[in-house]
C-alpha positions in Angstrom: 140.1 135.4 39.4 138.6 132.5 41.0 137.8 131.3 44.1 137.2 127.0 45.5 133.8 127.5 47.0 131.3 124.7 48.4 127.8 125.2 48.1 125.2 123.7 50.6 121.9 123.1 51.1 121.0 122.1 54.5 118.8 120.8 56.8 118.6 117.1 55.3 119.4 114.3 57.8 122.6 112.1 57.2 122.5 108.4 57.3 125.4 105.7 56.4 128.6 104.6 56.8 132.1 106.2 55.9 135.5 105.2 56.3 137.7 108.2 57.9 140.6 109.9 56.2 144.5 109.2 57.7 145.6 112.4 59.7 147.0 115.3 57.8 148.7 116.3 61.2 150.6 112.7 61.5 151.5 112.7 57.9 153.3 116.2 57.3 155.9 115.4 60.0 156.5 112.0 58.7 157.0 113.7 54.9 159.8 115.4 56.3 161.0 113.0 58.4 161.4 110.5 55.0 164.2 112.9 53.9 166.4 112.1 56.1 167.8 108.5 55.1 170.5 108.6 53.0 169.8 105.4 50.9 165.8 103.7 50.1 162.3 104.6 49.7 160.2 105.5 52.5 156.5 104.4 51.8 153.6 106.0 53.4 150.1 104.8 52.8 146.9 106.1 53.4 147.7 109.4 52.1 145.0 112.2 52.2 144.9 113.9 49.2 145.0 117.5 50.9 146.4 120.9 49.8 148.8 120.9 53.2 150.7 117.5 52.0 150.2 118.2 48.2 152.5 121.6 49.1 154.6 119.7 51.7 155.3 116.7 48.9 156.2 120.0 46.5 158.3 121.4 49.0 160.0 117.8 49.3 161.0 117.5 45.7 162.3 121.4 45.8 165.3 119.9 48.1 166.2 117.4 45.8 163.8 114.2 46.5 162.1 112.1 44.4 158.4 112.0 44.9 155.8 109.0 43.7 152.0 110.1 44.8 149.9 107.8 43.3 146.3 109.4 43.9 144.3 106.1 43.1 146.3 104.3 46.3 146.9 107.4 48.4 150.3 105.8 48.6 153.2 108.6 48.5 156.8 106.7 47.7 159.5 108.9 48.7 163.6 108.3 48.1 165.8 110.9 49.6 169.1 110.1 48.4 169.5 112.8 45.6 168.4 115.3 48.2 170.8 117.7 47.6 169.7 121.8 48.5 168.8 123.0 52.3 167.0 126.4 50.9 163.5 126.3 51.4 161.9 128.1 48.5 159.4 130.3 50.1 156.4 130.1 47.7 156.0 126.9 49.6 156.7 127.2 53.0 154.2 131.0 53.5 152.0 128.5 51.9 151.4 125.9 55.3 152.7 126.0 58.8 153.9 122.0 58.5 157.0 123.9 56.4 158.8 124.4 60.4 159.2 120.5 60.0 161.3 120.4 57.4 164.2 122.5 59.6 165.8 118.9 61.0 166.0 117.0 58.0 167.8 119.6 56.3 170.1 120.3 59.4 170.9 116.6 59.7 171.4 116.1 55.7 172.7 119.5 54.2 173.9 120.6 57.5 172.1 123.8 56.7 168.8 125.0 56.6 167.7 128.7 55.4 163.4 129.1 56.2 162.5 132.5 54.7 158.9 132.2 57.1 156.3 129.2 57.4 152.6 130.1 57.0 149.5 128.4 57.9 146.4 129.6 59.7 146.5 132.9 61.7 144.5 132.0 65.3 147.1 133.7 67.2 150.3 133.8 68.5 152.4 130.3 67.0 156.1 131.7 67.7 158.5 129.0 66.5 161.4 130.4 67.5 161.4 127.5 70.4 162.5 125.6 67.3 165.6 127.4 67.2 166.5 127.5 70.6 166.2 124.0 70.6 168.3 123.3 67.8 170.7 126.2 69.3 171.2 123.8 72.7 171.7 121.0 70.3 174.9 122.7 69.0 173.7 124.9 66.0 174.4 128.7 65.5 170.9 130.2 64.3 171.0 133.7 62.2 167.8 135.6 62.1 168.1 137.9 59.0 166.7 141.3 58.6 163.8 140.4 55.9 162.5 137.6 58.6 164.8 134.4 56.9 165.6 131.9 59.4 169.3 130.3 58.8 170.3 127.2 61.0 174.1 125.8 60.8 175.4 123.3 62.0 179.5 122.7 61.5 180.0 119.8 63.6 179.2 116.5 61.7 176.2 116.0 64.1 174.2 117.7 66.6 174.8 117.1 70.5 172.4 115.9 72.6 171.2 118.3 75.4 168.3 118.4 78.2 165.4 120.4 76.1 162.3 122.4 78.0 159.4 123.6 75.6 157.3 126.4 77.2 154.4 125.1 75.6 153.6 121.5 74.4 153.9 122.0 70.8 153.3 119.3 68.6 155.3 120.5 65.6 157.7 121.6 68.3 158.4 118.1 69.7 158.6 116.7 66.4 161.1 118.9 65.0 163.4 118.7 68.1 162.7 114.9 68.3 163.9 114.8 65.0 166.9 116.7 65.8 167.6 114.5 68.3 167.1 111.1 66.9 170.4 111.4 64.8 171.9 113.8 67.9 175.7 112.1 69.6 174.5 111.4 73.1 171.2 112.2 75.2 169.0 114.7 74.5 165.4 114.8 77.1 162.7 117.0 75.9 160.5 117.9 79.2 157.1 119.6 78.6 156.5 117.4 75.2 153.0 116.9 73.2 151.3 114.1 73.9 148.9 114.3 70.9 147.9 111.0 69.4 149.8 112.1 66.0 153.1 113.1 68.2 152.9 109.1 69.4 152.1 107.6 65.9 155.3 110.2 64.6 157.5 108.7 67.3 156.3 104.7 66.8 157.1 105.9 62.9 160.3 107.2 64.3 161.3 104.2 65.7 160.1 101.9 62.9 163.3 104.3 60.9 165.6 103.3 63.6 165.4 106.0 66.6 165.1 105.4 70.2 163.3 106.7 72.5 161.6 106.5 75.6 158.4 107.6 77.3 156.0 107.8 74.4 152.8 109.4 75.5 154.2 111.2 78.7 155.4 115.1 78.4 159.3 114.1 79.5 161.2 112.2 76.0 164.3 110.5 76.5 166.0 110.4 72.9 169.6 108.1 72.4 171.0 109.7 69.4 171.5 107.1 66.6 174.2 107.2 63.5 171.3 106.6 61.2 167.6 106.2 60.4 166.4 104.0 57.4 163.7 104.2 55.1 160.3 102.2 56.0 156.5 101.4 54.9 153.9 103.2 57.3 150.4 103.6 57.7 149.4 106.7 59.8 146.6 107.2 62.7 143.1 108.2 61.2 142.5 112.0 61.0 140.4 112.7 64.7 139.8 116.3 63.5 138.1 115.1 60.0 135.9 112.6 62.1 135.3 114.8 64.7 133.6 116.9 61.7 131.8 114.0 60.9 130.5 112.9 64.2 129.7 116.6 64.2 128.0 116.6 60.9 125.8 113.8 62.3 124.5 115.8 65.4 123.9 119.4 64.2 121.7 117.5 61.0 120.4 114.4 62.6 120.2 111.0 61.7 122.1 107.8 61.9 125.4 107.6 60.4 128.4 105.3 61.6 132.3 106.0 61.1 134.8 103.1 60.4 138.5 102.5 61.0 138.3 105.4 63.4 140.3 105.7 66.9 137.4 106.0 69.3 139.8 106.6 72.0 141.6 109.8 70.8 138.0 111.7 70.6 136.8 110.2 74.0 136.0 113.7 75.7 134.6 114.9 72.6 132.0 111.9 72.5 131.6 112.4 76.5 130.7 116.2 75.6 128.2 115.4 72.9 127.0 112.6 75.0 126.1 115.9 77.4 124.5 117.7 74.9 122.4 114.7 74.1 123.8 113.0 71.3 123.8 109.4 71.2 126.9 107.6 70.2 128.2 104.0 70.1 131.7 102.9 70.1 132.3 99.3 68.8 136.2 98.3 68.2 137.4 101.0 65.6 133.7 102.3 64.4 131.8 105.2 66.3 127.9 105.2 65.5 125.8 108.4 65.7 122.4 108.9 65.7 119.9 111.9 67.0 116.3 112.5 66.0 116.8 116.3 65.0 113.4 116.9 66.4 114.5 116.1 70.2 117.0 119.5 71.5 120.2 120.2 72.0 121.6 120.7 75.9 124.3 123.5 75.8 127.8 122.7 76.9 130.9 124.0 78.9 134.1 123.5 76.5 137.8 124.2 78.1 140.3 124.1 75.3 143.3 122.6 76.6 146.8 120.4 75.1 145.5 116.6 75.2 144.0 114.7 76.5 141.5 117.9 77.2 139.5 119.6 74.9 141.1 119.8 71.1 141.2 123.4 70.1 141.1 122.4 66.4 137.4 121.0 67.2 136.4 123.9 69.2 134.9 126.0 66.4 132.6 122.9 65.0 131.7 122.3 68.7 130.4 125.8 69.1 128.9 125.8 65.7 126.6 122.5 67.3 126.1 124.8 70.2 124.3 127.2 68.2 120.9 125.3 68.2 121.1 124.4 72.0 118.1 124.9 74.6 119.9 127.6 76.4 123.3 129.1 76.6 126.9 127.4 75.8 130.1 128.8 76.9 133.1 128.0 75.4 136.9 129.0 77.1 139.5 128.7 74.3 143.2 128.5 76.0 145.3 127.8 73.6 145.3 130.6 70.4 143.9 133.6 71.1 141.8 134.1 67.8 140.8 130.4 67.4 137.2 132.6 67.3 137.4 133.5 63.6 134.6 132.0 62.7 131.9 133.5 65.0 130.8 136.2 62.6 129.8 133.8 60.2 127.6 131.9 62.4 126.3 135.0 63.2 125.7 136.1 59.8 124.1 132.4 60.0 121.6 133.5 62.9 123.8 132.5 65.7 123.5 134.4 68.8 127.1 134.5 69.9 129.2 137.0 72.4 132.6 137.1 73.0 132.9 138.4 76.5 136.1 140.8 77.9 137.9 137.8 79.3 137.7 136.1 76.0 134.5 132.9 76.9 132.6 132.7 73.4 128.9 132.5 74.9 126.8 131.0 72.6 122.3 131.6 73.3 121.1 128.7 71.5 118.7 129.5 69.1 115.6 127.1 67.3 117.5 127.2 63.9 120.6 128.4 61.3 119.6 130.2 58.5 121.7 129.7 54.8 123.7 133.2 53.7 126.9 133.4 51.9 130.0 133.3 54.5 134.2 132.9 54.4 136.3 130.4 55.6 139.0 132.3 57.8 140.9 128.9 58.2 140.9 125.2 58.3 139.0 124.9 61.7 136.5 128.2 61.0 135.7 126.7 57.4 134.8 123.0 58.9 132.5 125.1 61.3 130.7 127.3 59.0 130.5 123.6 57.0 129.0 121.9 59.8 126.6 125.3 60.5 125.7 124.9 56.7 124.3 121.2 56.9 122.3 121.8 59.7 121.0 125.2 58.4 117.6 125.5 55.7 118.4 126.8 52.5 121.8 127.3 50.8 124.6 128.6 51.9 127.8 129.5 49.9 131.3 129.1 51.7 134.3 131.1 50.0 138.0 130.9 49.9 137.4 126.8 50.2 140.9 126.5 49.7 141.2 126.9 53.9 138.6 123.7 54.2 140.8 121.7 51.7 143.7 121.9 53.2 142.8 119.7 56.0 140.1 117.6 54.7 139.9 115.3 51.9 137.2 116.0 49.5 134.8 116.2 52.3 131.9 117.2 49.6 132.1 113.6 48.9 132.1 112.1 52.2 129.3 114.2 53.7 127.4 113.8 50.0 128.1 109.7 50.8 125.9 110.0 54.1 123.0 112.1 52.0 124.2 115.6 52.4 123.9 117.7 49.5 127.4 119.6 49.2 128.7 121.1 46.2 132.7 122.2 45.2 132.0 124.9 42.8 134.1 127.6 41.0 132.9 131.2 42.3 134.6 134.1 40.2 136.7 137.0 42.5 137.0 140.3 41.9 140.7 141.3 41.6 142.3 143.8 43.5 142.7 147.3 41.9 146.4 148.5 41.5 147.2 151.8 42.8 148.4 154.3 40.2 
């Protein structure tokens, strides 16, 4: 067997420019969302080659759709009228969490939806049976079977609007239900809504197909149900978590290195925070410059995790990976998934001095320098920190199961190799599991 891998050797400055990738977390909602008209091609561009959409692309031709990716364009071209099957195969969906999204398409054009489980990264507690509730208040009988499959009915020719309350502002949550909704007879409010940057660019896409609604950017969404969306041509947001690597990459290494076609504004308190710690950054229209002298320290930080506009938990792990060669010591409060820190015992296999205290504060004793060893990406957030801990670090340093880094960043061996890293994607063999007699 064999295993992605990326091999690095660290401790080289970066300097130049990139262009950042579109976000994977604004384009999986609007793959699903382009299944729903009955009649044209929906055409998304700036598509990041990523395992999460390559699967969610899959899963869309699985229901019937006809799928166009052309790789050299990152343009995906996708018609949805011969969609034509609501059971989602499950070799897909245990393959990425994004499969949740594909529940209101399938209840709006098959009238039926069967999810045999949704996987992704495990940091904790995800629950998504909000989703169902929701979709139960918007007039559909939900069956929970006993091997964990998920089936969602609806007899009625269309849902029924309904006041919605999400205990937690989930962003795949609010999708789905907006979703729901958009095509819903009547009203439906959704109180307690994300406001995430790629929740807003969803909606704007939303309403580009035909939806209404109201209060964009605020946690209360007013949704008038329409008869029908159409298909449409969108660009999505730029990837903030893939940048925020970068920007990232840029401190922990040193060196002067400047991001283009970027949204400054939906990483402002993570450029106030490394502003704290010392690193200098410049914001000019859509480009963020970085630059540090990696021979001038570090000042450790306080991070809060919290929905945004606080603290992004998906950039908490490379934050406390920069953290790690601080003057003095860094504590970082994670509030949203309880085992967001899967990636501390790599950094401490890397020389990191971290703790995890009894009420759950990573605390992070900056030390003078990383050291290389072989370590595992747990997920897509714990591999872009053990990357980021890997460029800064002397000597090389191995990263297994890759697969978790590519499924949220696009080739990023040949980004961070564009700015003078030295990263390598190579093949590392696996020892298979024994069978049991």
């Amino acid at each position: 067997m064999s295993d992605t891998a990326f091999k690095i050797n660290g401790g080289k400055p970066l300097y130049g420019e990139i262009v950042a990738q579109r976000s994977k977390n604004a384009v999986l909602p609007m793959i699903a969302a382009a299944l729903i008209p009955q009649s044209g091609k929906t055409v998304l561009h700036g598509v990041p080659e990523i395992a999460d959409v390559l699967v969610a692309l899959d899963l869309a031709r699985e229901v019937g759709a006809v799928v166009d990716h052309d790789l050299e364009t990152h343009t995906v071209t996708i018609d949805a009228s011969t969609v034509n099957n609501g059971t989602l195969p499950p070799a897909l969906t245990e393959r990425f969490r994004g499969s949740v999204l594909f529940l209101a398409p399938m209840i709006t054009r098959m009238g039926h939806v069967r999810l045999p489980g949704s996987g992704g990264c495990d940091i904790g507690t995800r629950k998504i049976d909000f989703h169902h509730r929701g979709f139960a208040r918007l007039g559909a009988d939900v069956v929970y079977l006993d091997d964990g499959t998920t089936i969602i009915d609806n007899k009625a020719d269309r849902l029924k609007g309904a006041p919605l309350y999400l205990d937690l502002p989930s962003h795949t949550g609010t999708e789905n239900l907006v979703m729901g909704a958009a095509l819903a007879e009547g009203t439906t409010i959704i109180e307690n809504a994300s406001a995430e940057p790629e929740v807003l660019d969803f909606c704007h896409f939303l309403i580009k197909m035909g939806a209404n609604i109201e209060g964009i950017g605020t946690r209360r969404l007013t949704i008038h149900g329409v008869k029908e969306l159409h298909a449409v041509e969108y660009t999505p947001i730029p990837d903030r978590l893939v940048i925020g690597l970068l920007v990232m990459s840029a401190a922990i290494a040193g060196g002067d290195v400047t991001i283009h076609q970027a949204e400054p504004e939906h990483l402002r308190l993570v450029i106030a925070k490394l502003d704290q710690m010392g690193v200098e950054i410049t914001v000019e229209g859509d480009s963020i410059r970085v630059q540090r002298d990696p021979s001038e320290p570090l000042t450790p930080i306080n991070i809060l995790t919290e929905f945004y506009p606080g603290f992004p938990t998906d950039l908490q792990p490379c934050i406390a990976a920069l953290s790690t060669i601080a003057q003095g010591k860094s504590f970082i409060r994670e509030r949203i998934f309880e085992n967001r820190y899967d990636f501390v015992d790599g950094l401490i296999a890397m020389g990191a001095d971290i703790l995890i205290s009894q009420n759950n504060v990573c605390i992070v004793n900056g030390v003078k320098g990383l050291k290389a060893a072989p370590v595992r990406a747990a997920s897509i957030r714990a591999g872009a920190a053990l990357l980021l801990a890997g460029i800064g670090a002397k000597g090389e340093t191995i990263i297994e199961n890759g697969y978790q880094i590519d499924r949220g960043h696009e080739y990023i061996e040949k980004q961070l190799r564009q700015l003078g890293a030295d990263v390598e994607r190579i093949t590392k063999e696996t020892q298979p599991l024994l069978e049991l007699a």
